[in-house]
N, C-alpha and C positions, 0 to 999 in steps of 0.2 A: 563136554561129553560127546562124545560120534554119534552118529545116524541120524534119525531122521525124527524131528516134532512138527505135528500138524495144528495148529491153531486156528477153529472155523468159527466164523461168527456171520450170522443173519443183519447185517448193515440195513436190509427194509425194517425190520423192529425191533433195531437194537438191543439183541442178543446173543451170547454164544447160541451154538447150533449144535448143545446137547444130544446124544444120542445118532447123529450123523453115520450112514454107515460108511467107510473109507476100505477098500482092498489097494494092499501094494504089494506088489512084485517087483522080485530083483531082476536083473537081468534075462538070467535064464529061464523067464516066465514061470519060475517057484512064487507061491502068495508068501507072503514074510507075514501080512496080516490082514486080518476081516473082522473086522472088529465095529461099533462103534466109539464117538467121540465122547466123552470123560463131559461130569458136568459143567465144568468151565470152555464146551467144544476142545480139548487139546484128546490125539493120541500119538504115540512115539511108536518107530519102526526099528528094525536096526537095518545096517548099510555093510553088510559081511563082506563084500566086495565090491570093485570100481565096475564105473559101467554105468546103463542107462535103463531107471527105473522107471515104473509106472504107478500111478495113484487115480484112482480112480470112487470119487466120490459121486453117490448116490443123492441129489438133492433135489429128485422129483419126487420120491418116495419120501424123504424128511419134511418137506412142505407138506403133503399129505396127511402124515402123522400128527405134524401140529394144527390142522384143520383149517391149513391154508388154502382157499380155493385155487386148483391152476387145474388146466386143460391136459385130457387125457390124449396123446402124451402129452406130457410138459415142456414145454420149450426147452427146459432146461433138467431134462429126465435123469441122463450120467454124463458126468464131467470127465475124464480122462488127461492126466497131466503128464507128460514125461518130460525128465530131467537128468542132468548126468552128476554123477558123485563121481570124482577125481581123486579124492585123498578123506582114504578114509578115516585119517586122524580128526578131520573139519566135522561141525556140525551143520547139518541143513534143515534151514526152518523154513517151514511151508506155512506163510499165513495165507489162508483162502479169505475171502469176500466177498457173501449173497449176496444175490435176489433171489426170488422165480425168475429176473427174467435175463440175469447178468451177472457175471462174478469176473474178479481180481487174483491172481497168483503168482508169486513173485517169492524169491528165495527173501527170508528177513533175516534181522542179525541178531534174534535169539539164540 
């Protein structure tokens, strides 16, 4: 199926990262979504056209929530990712990778 799945999990106490909030935009700087992440951490985007998108997760504010101590800001306050979709027949899985103080992103073969 095309577009885009996000799959977030908190690798410091291994868990999804429920509730996560993620904005992505398509190219032409439209939000496609603001949403957050589903109780397993996954949300899904669509990819209407090629070109190069932006995802930007909020995981200063989700530590927060969960009653994680971090430093006002957070080292790691918003993450900001962009990526190019080529063929919008393909699907592109974004698994992310916490901490507070560190994260992983990288296209998977979901």
């Amino acid at each position: 199926m095309p577009g885009i799945s996000i799959h977030a999990y908190d690798v410091s106490r291994g868990l999804p990262a429920a509730g996560l909030r993620i904005e992505v935009r398509g190219p032409d700087g439209t939000l496609l979504v603001d949403g957050g992440t589903a109780a397993p951490g996954t949300l899904d985007a669509p990819t209407p056209v090629v070109g190069i998108y932006e995802a930007v997760f909020h995981i200063g504010d989700w530590y927060r929530a969960q009653g994680v101590v971090v430093p006002s800001p957070a080292f790691l306050e918003t993450v900001p990712y962009r990526f190019g979709v080529a063929d919008l027949a393909q699907h592109y899985h974004l698994p992310l990778k916490m901490t507070p103080w560190g994260f992983s992103l990288f296209r998977g073969g979901a």
